[in-house]
LOLO-277545 format. One line per 2 residues: number of its first residue (from 1); for each residue x, y, z of C-alpha. Coordinates in nm, 2 decimals, m for minus. Example, Ala and Ser with C-alpha at 12.3 -4.5 7.8 and 13.67 -1.06 7.14 Angstrom:
// LOLO-277545
1) 1.23,m0.45,0.78  1.37,m0.11,0.71
// end
This chain:
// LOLO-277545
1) 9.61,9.77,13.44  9.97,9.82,13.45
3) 9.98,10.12,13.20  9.74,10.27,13.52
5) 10.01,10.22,13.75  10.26,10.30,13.57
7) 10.07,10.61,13.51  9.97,10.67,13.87
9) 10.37,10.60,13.98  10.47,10.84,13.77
11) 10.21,11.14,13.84  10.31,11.07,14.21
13) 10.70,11.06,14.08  10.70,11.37,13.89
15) 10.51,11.62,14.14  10.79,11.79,14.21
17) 11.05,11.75,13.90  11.23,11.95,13.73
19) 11.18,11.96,13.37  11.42,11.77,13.29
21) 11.35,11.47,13.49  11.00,11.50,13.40
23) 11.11,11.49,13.04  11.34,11.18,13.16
25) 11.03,11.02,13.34  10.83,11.07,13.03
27) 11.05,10.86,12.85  11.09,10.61,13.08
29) 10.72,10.52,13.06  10.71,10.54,12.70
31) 11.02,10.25,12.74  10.80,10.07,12.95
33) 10.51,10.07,12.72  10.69,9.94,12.43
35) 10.75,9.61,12.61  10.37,9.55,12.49
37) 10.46,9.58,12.10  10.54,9.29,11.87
39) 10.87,9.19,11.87  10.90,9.36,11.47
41) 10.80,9.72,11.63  11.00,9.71,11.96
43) 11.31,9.85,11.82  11.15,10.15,11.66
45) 10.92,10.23,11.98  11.28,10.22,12.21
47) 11.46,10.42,11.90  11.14,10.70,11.96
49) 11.28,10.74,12.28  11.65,10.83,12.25
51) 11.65,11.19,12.21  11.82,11.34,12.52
53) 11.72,11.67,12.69  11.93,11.90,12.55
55) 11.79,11.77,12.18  11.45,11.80,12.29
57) 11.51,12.18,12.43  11.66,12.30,12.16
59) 11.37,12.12,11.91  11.09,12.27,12.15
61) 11.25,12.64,12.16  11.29,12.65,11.75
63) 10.89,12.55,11.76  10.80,12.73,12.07
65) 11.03,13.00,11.92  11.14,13.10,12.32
// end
């Protein structure tokens, strides 16, 4: 139920983002949803979710090769 509403809130959220704070969204859900891990897997889910914009750009565009 509350991975739902989280998933509706953000959907609504994010309509009109740029990609950035869609990116910045993104990562705040997956945040939320490691509340539901086991205390041992926590750290690693929240450590998933520190790469900042300007990382993930420039690891997209060497893939995407844009």
């Amino acid at each position: 139920m509350l991975r739902i509403s989280a998933a509706a809130f953000l959907s609504v959220l994010l309509a009109a983002c740029t990609s950035q704070q869609y990116y910045e969204g993104l990562k705040a859900g997956r945040r939320a949803t490691c509340l539901e891990y086991p205390e041992a897997e926590y750290k690693d889910c929240v450590d998933e979710t520190k790469t900042s914009y300007d990382e993930y750009r420039s690891q997209r565009e060497e893939i995407v090769g844009n």
